[in-house]
C-alpha positions in Angstrom: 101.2 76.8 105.6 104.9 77.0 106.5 106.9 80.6 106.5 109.5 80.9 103.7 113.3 81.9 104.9 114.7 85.5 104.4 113.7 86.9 101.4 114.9 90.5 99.4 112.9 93.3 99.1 110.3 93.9 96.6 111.9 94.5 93.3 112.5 98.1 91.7 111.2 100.6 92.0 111.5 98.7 95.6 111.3 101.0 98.8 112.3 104.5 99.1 115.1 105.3 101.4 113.1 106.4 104.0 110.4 103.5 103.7 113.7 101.4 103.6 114.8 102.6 107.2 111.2 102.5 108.6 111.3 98.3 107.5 114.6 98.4 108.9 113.1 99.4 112.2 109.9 97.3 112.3 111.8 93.8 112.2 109.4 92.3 114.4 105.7 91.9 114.3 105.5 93.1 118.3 107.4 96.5 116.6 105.0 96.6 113.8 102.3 96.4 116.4 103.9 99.3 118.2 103.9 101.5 115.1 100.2 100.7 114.0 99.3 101.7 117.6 101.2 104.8 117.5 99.0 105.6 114.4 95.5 107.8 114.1 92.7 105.7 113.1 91.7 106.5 109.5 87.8 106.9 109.6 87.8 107.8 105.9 86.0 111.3 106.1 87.1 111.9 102.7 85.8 109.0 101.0 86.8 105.6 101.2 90.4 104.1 101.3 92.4 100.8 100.5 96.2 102.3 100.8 99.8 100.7 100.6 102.4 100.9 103.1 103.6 103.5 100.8 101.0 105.5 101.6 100.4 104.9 105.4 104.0 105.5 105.8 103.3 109.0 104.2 100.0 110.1 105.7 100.8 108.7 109.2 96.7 106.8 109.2 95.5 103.9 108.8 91.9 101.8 109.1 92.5 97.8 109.5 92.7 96.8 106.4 95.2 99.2 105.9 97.3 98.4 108.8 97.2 94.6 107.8 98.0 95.2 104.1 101.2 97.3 105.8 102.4 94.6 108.2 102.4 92.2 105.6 104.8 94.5 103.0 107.3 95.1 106.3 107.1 91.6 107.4 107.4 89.9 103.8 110.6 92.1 103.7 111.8 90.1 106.8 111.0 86.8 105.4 107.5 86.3 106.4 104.8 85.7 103.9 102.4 88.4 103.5 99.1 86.2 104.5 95.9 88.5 105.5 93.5 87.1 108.0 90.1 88.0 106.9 87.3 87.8 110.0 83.7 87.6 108.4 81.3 88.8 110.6 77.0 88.9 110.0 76.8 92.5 109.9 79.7 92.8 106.8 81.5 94.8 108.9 84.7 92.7 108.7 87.8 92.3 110.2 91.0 91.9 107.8 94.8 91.6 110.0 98.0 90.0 109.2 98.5 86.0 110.2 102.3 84.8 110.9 103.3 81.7 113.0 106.2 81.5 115.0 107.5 78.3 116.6 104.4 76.4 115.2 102.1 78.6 116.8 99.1 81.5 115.0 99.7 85.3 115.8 98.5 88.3 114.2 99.5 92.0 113.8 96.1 94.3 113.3 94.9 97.8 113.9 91.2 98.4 115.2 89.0 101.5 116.5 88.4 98.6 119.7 91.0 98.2 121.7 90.1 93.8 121.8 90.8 93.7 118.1 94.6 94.6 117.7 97.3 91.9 117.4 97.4 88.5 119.9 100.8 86.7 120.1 102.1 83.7 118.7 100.6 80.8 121.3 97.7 79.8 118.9 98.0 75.5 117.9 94.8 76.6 115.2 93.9 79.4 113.1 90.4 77.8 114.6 91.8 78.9 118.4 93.0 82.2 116.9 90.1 83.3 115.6 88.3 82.7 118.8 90.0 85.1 120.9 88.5 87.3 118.5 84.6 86.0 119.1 83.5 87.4 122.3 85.9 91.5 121.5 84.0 91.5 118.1 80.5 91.8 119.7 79.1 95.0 119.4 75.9 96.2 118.5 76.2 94.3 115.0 79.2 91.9 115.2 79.6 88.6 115.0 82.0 86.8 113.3 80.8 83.5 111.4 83.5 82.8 109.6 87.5 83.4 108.3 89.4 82.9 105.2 93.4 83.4 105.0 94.7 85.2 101.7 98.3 85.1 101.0 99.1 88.2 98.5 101.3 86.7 96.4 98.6 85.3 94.7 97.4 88.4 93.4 98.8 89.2 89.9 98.9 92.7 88.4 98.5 94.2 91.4 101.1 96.6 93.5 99.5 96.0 96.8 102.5 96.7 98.9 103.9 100.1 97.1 101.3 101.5 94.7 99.9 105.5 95.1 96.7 104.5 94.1 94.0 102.4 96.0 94.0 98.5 96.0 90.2 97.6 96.1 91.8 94.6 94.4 92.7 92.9 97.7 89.2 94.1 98.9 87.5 92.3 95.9 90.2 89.3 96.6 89.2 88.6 100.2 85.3 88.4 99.8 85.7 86.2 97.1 87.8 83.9 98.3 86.3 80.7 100.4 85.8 81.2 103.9 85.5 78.2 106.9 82.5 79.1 109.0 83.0 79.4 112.5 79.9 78.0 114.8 79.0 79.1 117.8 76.6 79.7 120.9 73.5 81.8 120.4 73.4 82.0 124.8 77.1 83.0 124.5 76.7 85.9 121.9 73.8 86.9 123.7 75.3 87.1 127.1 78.2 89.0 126.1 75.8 91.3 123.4 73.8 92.3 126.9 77.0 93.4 128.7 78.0 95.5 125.5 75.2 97.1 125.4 75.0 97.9 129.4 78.8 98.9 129.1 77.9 101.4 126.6 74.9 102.4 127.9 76.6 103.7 131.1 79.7 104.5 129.3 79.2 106.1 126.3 83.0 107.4 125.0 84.2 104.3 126.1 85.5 100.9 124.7 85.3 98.0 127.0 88.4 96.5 127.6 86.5 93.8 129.9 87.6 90.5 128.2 89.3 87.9 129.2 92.6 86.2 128.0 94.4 89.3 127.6 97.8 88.0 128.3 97.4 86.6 124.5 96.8 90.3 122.7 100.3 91.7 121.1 
């Protein structure tokens, strides 16, 4: 994969003025980070959602998928091409964020309800190495990731996944379907770190562990 030069944004009916000036603004994917952070996590009390930047920009919420399929309509407006990083875990519960590289090296912008799953900077030489920063944060009572697949957007025709009102289960349908690389790994080491989950939350209930290693790498 190699990132495109500057490109224009999206064609009419394009961005509003004030979505215009919020890209304006987010001209990095460290200042994307920042305003996916800033957002409430959308927990979808109302029913399921797959919204656009359009509508995140509006309603100020966003779940991971959500957030990715935003960073990757702000960064595609900055010349980046809008590729979606989807983490494939054994409990379907997966983890979808956007994938850039920078100077030869993997980062990622995401949003997450744990704090180990937002964005890592670009120091990855593999997508392999990047999504292994993600292995031992993904554990929970469930996780496990087993796999990734990359799915650049562009790909998908007839669909207005950066500005429509409606939601996109398009790019849902899009990323389970499309082929993933499975990702191997230790039974003792999932088990290890699935213990100290489950003792962290035992004693702390409302909490999120923020216990990992390697932090230096998250955006």
């Amino acid at each position: 994969m190699g990132v495109r030069g500057p490109s224009a944004l999206p064609p009419p009916p394009g961005f509003a003025p004030a979505e215009r000036r919020l890209v304006r603004l987010l001209s990095t994917p460290a200042r994307v980070q920042r305003w996916l952070r800033g957002l409430p996590y959308n927990y979808e009390e109302r029913g399921e959602t797959l919204r656009t930047f359009r509508v995140v920009a509006r309603l100020r919420t966003a779940h991971c998928l959500e957030a990715a399929l935003s960073a990757a309509t702000i960064m595609e407006a900055h010349g980046r091409p809008p590729w979606l990083l989807d983490l494939e875990s054994i409990d379907d519960l997966d983890h979808v964020v956007f994938l850039y590289r920078e100077g030869g090296r993997w980062g990622t912008v995401a949003k997450s309800r744990d704090p180990g799953l937002f964005g890592r900077r670009p120091v990855f030489r593999s997508l392999r190495d990047l999504v292994w920063s993600y292995f031992d944060p993904y554990i929970d009572l469930t996780g496990r990731i087993n796999g990734y697949g990359v799915l650049d957007l562009r790909a998908l025709r007839g669909t207005d996944w950066r500005l429509s009102d409606r939601n996109v289960w398009t790019v849902q349908r899009a990323l389970i379907a499309m082929p993933h690389r499975r990702l191997s790994s230790s039974d003792a080491r999932y088990d290890r770190w699935h213990r100290r989950y489950v003792e962290y939350r035992r004693q702390f209930p409302d909490r999120k562990p923020v216990y990992y290693t390697r932090k230096e790498r998250w955006l």
